[in-house]
C-alpha positions as CSV (number, residue, x, y, z in Angstrom):
1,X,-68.8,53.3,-74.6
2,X,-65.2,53.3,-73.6
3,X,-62.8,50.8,-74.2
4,X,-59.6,50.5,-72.0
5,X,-56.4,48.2,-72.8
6,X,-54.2,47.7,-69.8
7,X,-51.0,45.9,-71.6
8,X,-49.1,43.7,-68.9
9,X,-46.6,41.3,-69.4
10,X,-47.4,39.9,-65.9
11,X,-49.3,36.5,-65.6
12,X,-52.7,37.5,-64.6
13,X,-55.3,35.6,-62.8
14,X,-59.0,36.6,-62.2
15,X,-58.4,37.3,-58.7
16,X,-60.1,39.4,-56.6
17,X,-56.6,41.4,-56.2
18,X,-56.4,42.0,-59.8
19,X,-60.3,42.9,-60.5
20,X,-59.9,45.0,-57.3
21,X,-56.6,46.6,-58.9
22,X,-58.4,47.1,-62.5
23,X,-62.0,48.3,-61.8
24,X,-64.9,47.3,-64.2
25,X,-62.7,44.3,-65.5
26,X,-64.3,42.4,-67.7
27,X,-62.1,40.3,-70.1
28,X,-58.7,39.4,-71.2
29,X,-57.7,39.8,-74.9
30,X,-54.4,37.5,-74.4
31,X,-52.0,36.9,-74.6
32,X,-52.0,37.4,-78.0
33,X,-49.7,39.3,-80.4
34,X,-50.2,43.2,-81.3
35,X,-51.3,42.4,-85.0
36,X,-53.9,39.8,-83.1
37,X,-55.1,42.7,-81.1
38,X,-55.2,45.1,-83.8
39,X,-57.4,42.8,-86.3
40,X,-59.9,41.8,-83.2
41,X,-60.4,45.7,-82.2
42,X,-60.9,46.6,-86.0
43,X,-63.6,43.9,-86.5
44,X,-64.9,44.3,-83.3
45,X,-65.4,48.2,-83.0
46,X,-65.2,51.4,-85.0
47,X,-62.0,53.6,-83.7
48,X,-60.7,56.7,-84.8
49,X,-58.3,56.7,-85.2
50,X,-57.8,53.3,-86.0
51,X,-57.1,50.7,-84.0
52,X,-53.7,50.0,-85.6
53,X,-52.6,53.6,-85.0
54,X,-54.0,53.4,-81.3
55,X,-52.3,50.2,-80.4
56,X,-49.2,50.7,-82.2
57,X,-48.9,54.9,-80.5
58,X,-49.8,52.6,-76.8
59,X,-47.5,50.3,-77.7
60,X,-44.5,52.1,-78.2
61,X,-45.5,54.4,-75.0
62,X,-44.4,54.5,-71.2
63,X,-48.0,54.4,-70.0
64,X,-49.7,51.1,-68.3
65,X,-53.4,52.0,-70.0
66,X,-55.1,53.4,-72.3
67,X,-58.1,54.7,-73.5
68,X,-59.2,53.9,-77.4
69,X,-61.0,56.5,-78.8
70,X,-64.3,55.9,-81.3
71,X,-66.2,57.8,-83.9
């Protein structure tokens, strides 16, 4: 399985623009707050490394998306 986060700051709508834009769309995780994100991916799935240290690296970087890495 891969997981990919796009982070936008943008208001979003389900369009057909956006789900064209963003292939395989399937849900929104927001907004909510990084420590929200963090806590829902570590519940949710088991990342290595983990989801704290993925979010925080994707965070802090100049890229759009990501891809979260598993075990």
């Amino acid at each position: 399985m891969e997981l990919h986060i796009i982070y936008t700051e943008a208001e979003m709508l389900l369009s057909k623009e956006c789900l064209d834009k963003h292939a395989g769309f399937k849900t929104s995780l927001g907004p909510w707050e990084q420590d929200a994100v963090i806590e829902y991916l570590t519940d949710e799935y088991d990342l290595k490394p983990s989801a704290a240290i993925q979010v925080n690296a994707f965070v802090v970087s100049e890229a759009p998306t990501c891809l979260l890495t598993f075990s």
